[in-house]
N, C-alpha and C positions, 0 to 999 in steps of 0.2 A: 585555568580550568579547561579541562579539552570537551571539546561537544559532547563527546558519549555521555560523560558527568554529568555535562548541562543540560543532556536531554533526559537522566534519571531521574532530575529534581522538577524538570518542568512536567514530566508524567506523573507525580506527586504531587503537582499542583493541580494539576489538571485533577487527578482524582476525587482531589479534596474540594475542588470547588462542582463538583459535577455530579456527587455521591446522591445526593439528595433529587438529582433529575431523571437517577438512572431507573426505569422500571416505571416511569410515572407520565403519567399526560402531561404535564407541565414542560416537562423535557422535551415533547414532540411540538408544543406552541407556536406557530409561526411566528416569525422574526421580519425576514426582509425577503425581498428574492436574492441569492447568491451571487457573488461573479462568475460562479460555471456555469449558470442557469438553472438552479434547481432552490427550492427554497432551502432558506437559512433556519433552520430549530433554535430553540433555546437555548439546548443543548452545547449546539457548534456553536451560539454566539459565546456562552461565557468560557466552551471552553481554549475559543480563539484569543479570546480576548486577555486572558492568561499567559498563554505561549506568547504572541505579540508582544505586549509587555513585560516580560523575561526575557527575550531576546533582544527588543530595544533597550532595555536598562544595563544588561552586561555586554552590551554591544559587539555581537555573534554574528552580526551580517550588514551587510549594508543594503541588503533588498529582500525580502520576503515575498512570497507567490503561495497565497492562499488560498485555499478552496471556496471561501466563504466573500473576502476583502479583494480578491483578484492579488496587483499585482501592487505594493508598498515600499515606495523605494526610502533609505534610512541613512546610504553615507552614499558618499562616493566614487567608490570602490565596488570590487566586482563579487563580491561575498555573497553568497546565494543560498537560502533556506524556500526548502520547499516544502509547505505544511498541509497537510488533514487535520486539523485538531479533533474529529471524531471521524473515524472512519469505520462506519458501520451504523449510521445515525439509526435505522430502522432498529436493527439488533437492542442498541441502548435501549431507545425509549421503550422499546417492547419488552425489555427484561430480559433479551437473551443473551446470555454470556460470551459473546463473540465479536466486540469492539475495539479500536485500539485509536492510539493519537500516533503521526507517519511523519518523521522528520526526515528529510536529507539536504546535508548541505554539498556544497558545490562552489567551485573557483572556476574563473576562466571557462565557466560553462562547462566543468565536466564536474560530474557527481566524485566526492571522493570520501562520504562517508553517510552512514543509512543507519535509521533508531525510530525501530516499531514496536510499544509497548501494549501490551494486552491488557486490558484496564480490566478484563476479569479475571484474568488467573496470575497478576501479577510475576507474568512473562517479560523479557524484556530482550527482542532480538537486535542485535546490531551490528557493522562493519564499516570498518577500515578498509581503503580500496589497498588491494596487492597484503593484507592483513589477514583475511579468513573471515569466517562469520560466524557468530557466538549466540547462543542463548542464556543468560544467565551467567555468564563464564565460562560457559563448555562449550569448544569450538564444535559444529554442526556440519553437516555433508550432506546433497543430497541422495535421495536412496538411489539402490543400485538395480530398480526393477527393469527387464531389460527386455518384457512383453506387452504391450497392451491389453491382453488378457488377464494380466496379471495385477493391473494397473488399477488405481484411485487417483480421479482427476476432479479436479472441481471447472465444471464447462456451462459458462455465460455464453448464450444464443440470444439472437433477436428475436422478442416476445411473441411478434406478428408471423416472423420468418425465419422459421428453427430448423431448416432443410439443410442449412451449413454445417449443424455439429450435431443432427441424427446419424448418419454415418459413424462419425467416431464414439458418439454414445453408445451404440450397438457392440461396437468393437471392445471395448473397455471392459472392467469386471466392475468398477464401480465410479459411478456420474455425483458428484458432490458440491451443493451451494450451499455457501455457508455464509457472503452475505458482506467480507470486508478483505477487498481484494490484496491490502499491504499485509492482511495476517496470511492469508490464504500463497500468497508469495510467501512469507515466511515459512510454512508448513512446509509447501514444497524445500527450501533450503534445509529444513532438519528434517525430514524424510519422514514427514507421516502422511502425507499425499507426496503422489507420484507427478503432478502436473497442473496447471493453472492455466485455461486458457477461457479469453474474452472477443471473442468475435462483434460483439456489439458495437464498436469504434464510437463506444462513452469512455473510456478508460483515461483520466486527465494524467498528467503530470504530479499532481500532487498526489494522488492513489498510488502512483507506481513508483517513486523516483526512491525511498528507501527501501522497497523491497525488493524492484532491481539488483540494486550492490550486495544486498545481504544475499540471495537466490544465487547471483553469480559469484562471490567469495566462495558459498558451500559447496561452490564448483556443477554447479548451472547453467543452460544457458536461454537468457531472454531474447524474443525475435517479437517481429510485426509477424502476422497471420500466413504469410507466404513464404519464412523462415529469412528474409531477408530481415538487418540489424533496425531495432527501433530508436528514433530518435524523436525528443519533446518540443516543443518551443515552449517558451516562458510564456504562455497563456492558456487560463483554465478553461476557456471554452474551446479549445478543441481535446477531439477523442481519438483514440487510438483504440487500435487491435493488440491483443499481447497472446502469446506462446512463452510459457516457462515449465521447466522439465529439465532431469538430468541428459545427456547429451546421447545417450542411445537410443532413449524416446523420442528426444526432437525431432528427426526427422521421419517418423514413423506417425506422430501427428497432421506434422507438416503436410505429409501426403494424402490423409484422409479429410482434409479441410478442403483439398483443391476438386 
């Protein structure tokens, strides 16, 4: 069975076991403190605890790096899933339709396949590295907006100190958070925003490593804050900067960040 498969049934689980948490206090219940450093919800435990379990039982990797568990190592071997089992914990528990579970695996440390499932609108984006990136089956591109004026970007600033991405807020036609940064990478690869960028350097590895591949298959391109190439380490507490956009935006961001 090849991963994509394996990650439409584990998004089936996950929903099925999670249906009941979504919209409700119980779902927001503290658990533990995370491996990222943030606390663990009810939510992320059971719906970790699913993926986990599917992937150890049809033996899918032989290490796991999860937002909630850290970092799980399984065989021997150099197999690599990088998971959010909820990414958008706020969203969930609040009831707003704007969630997803964030798989990418990876060999030899390079990402070579990306599956981010919309737990509310039963979306399901994914990619194959040098394959294209699909929504539901329809290969995806992203848009071809070629002004900032013209442009829809979802822009994460530092709470305290938002002087970084006032400038490009001003410039923009429209500023958009929505709340789950592997869908919000997605949108950007099928063109309904124009750009994704997180100045915050919270951004882990397990948030961004499938929506990377998918963004960049639709013919995207992902950068650190300064337009230079982003790279992860296999550890959820640290954060990163991200820039994602079609490629005549990037550097028109790029510039107004510095």
């Amino acid at each position: 069975m090849t991963f994509i498969r394996s990650c439409d049934e584990i998004a089936t689980l996950v929903e099925e076991h999670t249906r009941d948490l979504v919209g409700r206090s119980a779902g927001g219940a503290y658990v533990k403190m995370g491996a990222d450093g943030t606390p663990t919800k009810q939510i992320d435990q059971v719906a970790e605890d699913v993926v986990v379990d599917y992937l150890l039982e049809n033996d899918l990797c032989d290490r796991i790096i999860s937002e909630e568990r850290g970092k799980l190592q399984a065989g021997p071997g150099d197999r690599t899933v990088f998971l959010d089992p909820i990414d958008g914990t706020f969203n969930a528990v609040s009831g707003i339709p704007f969630y997803s579970v964030s798989l990418a695996y990876a060999e030899a440390g390079s990402i070579c396949e990306g599956y981010v499932k919309d737990l509310a609108h039963d979306e399901a984006f994914y990619a194959t590295k040098g394959s294209g990136a699909f929504l539901n089956g329809t290969r995806v591109h992203v848009a071809s907006t070629a002004y900032l004026e013209e442009s829809s970007i979802s822009v994460y600033g530092r709470k305290f100190n938002p002087g970084t991405v006032l400038k490009l807020g001003q410039k923009i036609r429209r500023w958009r958070l929505l709340g789950a940064s592997s869908l919000e990478l997605c949108y950007v690869a099928c063109g309904r925003i124009d750009g994704f960028v997180d100045v915050r350097e919270t951004l882990r590895v397990t948030d961004a490593a499938a929506g990377m591949i998918i963004c960049e298959e639709a013919g995207g391109i992902v950068s650190d804050h300064t337009g230079e190439p982003i790279s992860f380490p296999e550890e959820v507490t640290v954060g990163k900067s991200m820039v994602a956009s079609n490629r005549t935006l990037h550097h028109k961001i790029i510039e107004y960040l510095r």
